[in-house]
N, C-alpha and C positions, 0 to 999 in steps of 0.2 A: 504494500500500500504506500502510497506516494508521502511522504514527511509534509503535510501540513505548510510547515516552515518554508518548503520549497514553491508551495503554489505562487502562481504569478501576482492574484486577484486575490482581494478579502473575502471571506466567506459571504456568502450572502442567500439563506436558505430562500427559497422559493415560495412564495405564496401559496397556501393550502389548494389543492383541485377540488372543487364542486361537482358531487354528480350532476348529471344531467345525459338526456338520452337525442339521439339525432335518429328517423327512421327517411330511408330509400325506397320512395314508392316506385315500381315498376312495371312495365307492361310491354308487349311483345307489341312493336309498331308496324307499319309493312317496312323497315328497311331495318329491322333489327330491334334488339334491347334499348327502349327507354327509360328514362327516368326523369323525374318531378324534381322542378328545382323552383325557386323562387327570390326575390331579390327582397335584401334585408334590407326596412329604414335605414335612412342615410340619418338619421337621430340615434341609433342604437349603441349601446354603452360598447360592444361586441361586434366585429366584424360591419362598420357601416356602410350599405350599400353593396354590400357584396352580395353573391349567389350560391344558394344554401339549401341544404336539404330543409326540409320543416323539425322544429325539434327544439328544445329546451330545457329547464330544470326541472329535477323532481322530486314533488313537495310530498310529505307527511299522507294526503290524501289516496297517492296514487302506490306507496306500501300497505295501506288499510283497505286497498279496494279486488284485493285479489279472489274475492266468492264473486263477484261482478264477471269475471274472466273464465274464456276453457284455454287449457293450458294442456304441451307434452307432457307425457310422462318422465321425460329426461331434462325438462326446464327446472331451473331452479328457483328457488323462491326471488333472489335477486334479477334476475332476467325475465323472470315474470313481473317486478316492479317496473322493470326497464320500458319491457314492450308495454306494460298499460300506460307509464310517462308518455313514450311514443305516441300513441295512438292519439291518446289526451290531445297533446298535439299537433296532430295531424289535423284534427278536427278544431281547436280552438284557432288556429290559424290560417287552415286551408278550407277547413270544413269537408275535409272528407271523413266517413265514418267505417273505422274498422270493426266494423261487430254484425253480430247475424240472430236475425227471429229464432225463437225455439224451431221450428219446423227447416232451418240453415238456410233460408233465404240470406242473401246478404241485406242491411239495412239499406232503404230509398231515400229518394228525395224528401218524400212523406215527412221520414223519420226526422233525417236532417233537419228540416224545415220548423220542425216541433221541439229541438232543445236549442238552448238558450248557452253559446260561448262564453258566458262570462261569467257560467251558476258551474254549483260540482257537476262533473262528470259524470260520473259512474253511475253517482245515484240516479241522473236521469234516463239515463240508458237504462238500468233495472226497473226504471218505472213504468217503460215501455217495452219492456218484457227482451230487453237486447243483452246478448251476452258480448263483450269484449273478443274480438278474435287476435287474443295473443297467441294462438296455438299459430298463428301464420307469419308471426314477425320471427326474425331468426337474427344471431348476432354474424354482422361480418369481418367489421375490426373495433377495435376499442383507440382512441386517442386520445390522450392525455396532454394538455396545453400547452405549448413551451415554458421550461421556465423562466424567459425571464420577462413573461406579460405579468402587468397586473392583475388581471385577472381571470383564473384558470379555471379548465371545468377539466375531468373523468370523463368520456363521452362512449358509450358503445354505439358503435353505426351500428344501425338494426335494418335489416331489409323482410320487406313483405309485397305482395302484390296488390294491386291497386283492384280495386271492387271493380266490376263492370257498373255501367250504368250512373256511377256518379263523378261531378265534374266540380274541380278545384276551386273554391272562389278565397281569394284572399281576405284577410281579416282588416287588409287596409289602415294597418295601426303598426305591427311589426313584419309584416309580410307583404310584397305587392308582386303583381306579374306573373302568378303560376305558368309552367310552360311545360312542355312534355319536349326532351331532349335524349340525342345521343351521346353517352359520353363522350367519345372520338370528337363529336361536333359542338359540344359543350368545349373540351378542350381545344381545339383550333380557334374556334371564338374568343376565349381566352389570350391566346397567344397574341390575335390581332387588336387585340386593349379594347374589345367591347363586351367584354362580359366577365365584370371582373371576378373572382373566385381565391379565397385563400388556401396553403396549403395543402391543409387535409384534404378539404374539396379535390385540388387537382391531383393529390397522390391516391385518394382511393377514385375518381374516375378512368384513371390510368390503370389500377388494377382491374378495373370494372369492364372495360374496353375491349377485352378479349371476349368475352362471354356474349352469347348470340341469344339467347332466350333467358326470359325467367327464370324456368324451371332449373337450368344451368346454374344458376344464382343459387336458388335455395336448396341444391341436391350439394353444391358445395360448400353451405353454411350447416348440413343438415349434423352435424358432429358437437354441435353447440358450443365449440371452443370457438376463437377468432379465430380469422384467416392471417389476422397479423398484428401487434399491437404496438403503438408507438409513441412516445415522448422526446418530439423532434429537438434536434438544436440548430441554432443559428451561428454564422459565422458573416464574415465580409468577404465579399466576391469584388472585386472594381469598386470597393469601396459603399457598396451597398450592401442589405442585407441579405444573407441566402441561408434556406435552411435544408436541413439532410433527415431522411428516417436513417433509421440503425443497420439496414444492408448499405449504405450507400457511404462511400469511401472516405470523405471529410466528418464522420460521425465519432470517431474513437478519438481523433484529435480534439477537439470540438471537448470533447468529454475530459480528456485532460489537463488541455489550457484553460476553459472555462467552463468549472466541473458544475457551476451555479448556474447554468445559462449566460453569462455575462459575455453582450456580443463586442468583442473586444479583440477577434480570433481573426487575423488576414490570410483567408484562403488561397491567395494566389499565388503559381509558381515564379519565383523570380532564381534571379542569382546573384544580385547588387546587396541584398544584406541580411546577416544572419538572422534566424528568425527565434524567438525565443522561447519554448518552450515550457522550461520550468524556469526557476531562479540559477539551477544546476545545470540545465540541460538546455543548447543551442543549436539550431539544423541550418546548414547553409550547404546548399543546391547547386551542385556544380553547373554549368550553361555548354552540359554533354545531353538534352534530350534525343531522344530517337526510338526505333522499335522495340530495344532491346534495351534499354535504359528507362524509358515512360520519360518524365519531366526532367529527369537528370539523376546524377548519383549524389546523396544526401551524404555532405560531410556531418558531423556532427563534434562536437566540445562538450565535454562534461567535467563539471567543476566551478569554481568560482574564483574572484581574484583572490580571496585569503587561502587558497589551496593550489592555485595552478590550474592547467586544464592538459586531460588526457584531448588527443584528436582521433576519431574513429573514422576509417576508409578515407584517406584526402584527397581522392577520386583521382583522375589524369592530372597528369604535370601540366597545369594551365595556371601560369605566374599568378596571374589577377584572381582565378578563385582561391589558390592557396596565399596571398597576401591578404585577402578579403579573412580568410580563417587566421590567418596572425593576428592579425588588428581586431577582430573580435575577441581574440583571449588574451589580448593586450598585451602580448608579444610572451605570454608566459605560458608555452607550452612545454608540460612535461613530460610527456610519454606520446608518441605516434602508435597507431594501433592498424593493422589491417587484417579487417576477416577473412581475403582473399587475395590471391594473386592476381585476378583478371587484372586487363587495362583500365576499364573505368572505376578501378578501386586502390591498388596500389603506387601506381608510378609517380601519384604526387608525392610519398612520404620522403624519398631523400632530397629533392628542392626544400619541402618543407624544413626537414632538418637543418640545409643549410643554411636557408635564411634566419632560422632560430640564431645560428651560431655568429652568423654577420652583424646579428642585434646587439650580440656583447653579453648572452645568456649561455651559458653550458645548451648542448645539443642532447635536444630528445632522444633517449633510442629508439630505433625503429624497430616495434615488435610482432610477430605475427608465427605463423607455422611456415619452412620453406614450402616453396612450389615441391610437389612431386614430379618425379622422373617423366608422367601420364600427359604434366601439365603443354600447354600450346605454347608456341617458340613466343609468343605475345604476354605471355602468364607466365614467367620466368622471375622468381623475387625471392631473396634469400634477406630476412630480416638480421638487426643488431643482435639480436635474440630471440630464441625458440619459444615460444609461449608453452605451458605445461597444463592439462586439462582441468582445471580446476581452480587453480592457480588464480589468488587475487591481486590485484593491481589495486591499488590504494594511494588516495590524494588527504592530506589532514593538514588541518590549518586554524587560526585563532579567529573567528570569526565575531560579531557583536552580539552573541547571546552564549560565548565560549567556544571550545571546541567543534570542529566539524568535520565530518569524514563522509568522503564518498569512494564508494571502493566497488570496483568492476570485476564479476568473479567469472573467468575465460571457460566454453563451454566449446570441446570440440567436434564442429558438428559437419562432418563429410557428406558429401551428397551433390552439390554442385558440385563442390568444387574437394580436391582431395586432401586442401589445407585448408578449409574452411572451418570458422568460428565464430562465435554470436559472443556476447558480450552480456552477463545483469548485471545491471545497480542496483546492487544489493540492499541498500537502505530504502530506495523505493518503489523497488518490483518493476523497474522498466526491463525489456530484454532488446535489446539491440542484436537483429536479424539478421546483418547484411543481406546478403542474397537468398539466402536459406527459407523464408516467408517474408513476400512482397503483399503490397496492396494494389488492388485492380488485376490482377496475373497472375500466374503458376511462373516458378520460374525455371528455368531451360535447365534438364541433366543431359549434359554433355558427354558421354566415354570416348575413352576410358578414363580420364579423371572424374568426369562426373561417373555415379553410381546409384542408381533407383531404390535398391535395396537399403545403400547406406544411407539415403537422404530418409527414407519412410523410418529407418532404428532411429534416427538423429529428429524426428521429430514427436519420436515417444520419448524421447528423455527431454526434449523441452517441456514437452506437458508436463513430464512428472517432475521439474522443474518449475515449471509454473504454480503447480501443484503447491509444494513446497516451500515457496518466498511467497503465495498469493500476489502472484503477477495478473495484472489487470491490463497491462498497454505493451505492445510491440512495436519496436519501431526498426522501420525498413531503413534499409538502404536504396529505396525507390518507392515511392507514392508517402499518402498522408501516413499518421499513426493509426494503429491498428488496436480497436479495442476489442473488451471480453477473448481476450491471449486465447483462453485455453475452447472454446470456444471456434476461434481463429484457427485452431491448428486443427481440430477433430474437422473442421468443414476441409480445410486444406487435403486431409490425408484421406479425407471419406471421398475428394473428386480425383485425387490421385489412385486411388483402386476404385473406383465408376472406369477412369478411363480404362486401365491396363485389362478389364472385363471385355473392354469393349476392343483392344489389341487382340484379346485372344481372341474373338468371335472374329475378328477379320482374321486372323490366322486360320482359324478352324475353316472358312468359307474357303478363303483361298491358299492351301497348303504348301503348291509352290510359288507365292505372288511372290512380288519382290516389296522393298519397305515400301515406295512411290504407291503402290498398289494397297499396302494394309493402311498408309497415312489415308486414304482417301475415305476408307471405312469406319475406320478410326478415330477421325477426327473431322466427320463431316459435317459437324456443328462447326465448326471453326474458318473462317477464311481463308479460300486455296490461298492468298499472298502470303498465307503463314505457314504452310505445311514442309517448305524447304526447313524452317527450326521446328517447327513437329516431328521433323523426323527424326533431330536428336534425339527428342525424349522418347518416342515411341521405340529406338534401337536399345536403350535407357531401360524400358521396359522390359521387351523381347529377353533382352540377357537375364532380368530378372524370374522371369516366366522359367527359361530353360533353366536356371539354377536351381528353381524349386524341383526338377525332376520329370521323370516321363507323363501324362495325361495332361501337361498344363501347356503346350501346343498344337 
């Protein structure tokens, strides 16, 4: 867990979340799945003028109203409160009514027409002999506010089908414009700045978009878990705000630097200046991107001015990023660290060294595993010293609340590469990755230095790693930080045996194909521009496959 002491930003707990229920009415249109949307007062304390499912808080009334409702067998009492808030809803604002006559008619205009939006609910429904049809609303995701609004709700999107026969009239007070739309064309509309919609809106219409019918909808809610739940964060993109759910790549940083919500966090890739992470911990981006790099190769400093600073991979020999990492650790760097041989990770450490020594400062050692024999005539690096698997590296200094120590304990993890090692800060559960787990990617096993087997053993002892320091963030040496580590690495290992299932089934198909032939099979999710370095990993594979023994080609 991260020291407190090292966060960037003051604590700032998050204003409490309000339940409240949001329901997606929908209906099979002729050109597909619709859905009911409507535009919020431009007065409203929430979201003004935006376009919004129908939906709102829920009060005291709509937990006491559950003999009113038929309900699953496998609802539960709080999602039974959820879908009658919904409903409540649906009708105090749009006036459609989810409920049905003793004999399952659904309710009419009739009915409609006869209760009064602004009296209780339920009771009036039971007066006219109406049961609630919560047994039809279903949950699809749950969203939980950002933290750093003032004012936040809990929300289960709930979806249900829309009655035949009755037609939406807004309440003209918090709702106006009911409309029956396509997601797809909900969201294009959006895009062109005429229909405005916040977050959640566009991130659950974009899940919504695939699915062609109703019944689609409710056949995949019918498990009563969510489909996904989220409490987004925001960061600054071009200096505005942008925000990310939990699969999407800027979320575990985001989560680190400003673990409060506080949008304070600049997402953008540059290379002009270090970016600063923790109080300990600085990432500066070498101005190497490409396909095989993403944004570039992430130098990193760890440490402070009362300790020094270690430097992690200092990417290519390119003056100006390695002067750029001097002058961020204020010319005092004590240790050079490289996880790997390749070119976009080691060649800058002996410039860096020497520049160290031109300052008038003793010279870093440059430390790392050599290249093996296996390694490419481009990957050739023999460090000041051997690093040893376990082995801590340790910075201590007098800082202004006393002593300080942050210490790096070397972990060595084969698999790309044959010298390869990851890096924890041990005081606050960061792992530094190098190449070994990327964000946005898999990254490329090479042979014979690279090794499939050993990259898959080398990423159970991260876990059990993780396991053990309670490591929460990993940080690559390519793309943002990476949160929920352990998490990170079971999805990692679980899509790296998905693929090698799917090497063998092109083997099995085709027995004597050649690799150009099983890459195609293999990796036909993936973009032919990519299957020349697919083919690494898939040979990567194959050797792994015939090591396990006869029936596994």
């Amino acid at each position: 867990m991260t020291r407190p002491s090292q966060l960037l930003h003051p604590p700032r707990p998050p204003v409490p979340a309000l339940p409240a229920a949001t329901v997606l009415l929908l209906r099979d249109g002729a050109q597909g799945l619709e859905v009911l949307m409507t535009r919020r007062s431009t007065q409203a304390s929430f979201a003004p003028g935006a376009y919004v499912f129908p939906g709102g808080g829920i009060d005291a009334l709509d937990a006491q109203s559950h003999g009113a409702a038929a309900r699953r067998a496998t609802q539960s009492d709080t999602q039974l409160t959820q879908a009658i808030a919904a409903i409540r809803e649906s009708f105090e604002e749009l006036g459609v009514l989810l409920a049905r006559h003793a004999d399952g008619r659904w309710a009419g205009a009739d009915d409609i027409a006869q209760l009064d939006r602004q009296a209780p609910f339920a009771a009036q429904c039971q007066a006219r002999g109406l049961q609630l049809a919560a047994d039809g609303v279903f949950t699809l995701a749950r969203w939980i506010t950002d933290r750093d609004l003032p004012k936040r709700f809990d929300v289960p999107f709930l979806v249900a089908r829309m009655p035949e026969g009755q037609t939406p009239v807004a309440d003209e007070a918090e709702q106006f414009e009911p409309q029956w739309v396509r997601p797809q064309e909900a969201l294009e509309r959006h895009a062109a700045g005429g229909f405005f919609m916040i977050f959640p809106t566009i991130r659950t219409l974009q899940r919504l978009a695939p699915f062609a019918r109703v019944d689609d909808v409710l056949a995949a809610c019918a498990s009563e878990a969510p489909l996904w739940t989220s409490c987004p964060r925001a960061g600054l993109l071009a200096g505005k705000e942008a925000r990310y759910m939990e699969d999407e790549m800027p979320f575990g940083e985001l989560a680190l630097v400003c673990p409060d919500g506080q949008i304070a966090h600049p997402l953008d890739w540059q290379s002009e200046r270090a970016v600063p992470l923790l109080k300990n911990v600085q990432r500066l981006t070498a101005p190497n991107p490409g396909v095989m790099t993403g944004p570039g190769t992430n130098s990193y400093l760890v440490g402070d001015p009362a300790t020094g600073y270690i430097a992690i991979d200092p990417g290519p020999a390119d003056t100006e990023h390695l002067e750029r990492l001097w002058r961020a650790a204020g010319g005092d760097i004590r240790m050079i660290v490289c996880t790997h041989s390749h070119p976009d990770h080691s060649p800058g450490a002996a410039p860096l060294q020497q520049m160290c020594a031109r300052a008038g400062r003793a010279a870093p050692p440059v430390l790392g595993l050599p290249s093996a024999p296996t390694a490419r005539a481009d990957s050739q690096f023999t460090p000041d010293r051997s690093l040893s698997n376990d082995e801590l590296l340790t910075l201590t200094g007098k800082g202004l609340d006393g002593e300080i120590t942050h210490t790096l304990q070397v972990v060595h993890t084969p698999g790309h590469a044959a010298n390869h090692v990851c890096l924890l800060l041990v005081e606050d559960g960061l792992l530094f990755s190098g190449d070994h787990i990327l964000n946005g990617s898999t990254t490329i096993i090479n042979p014979p230095d690279g090794n499939m087997a050993d990259y898959l053993d080398a990423l159970d002892r991260l876990d059990a790693l993780c396991a053990e320091h309670g490591v929460a963030f990993i940080l690559p040496a390519h793309g943002h930080v990476l949160g929920e580590a352990r998490a990170a690495i079971a999805q990692l290992k679980g899509h790296r045996l998905a693929r090698e299932a799917k090497v063998i089934a092109a083997m099995q198909a085709l027995p004597e194909g050649t690799v150009e032939q099983w890459v195609e099979l293999a990796y036909a999710d993936v973009p032919p521009r990519m299957w020349p370095l697919a083919q690494r990993s898939l040979i990567a594979h194959v050797e792994r496959i015939r090591a396990q023994g006869p029936g596994n080609d």
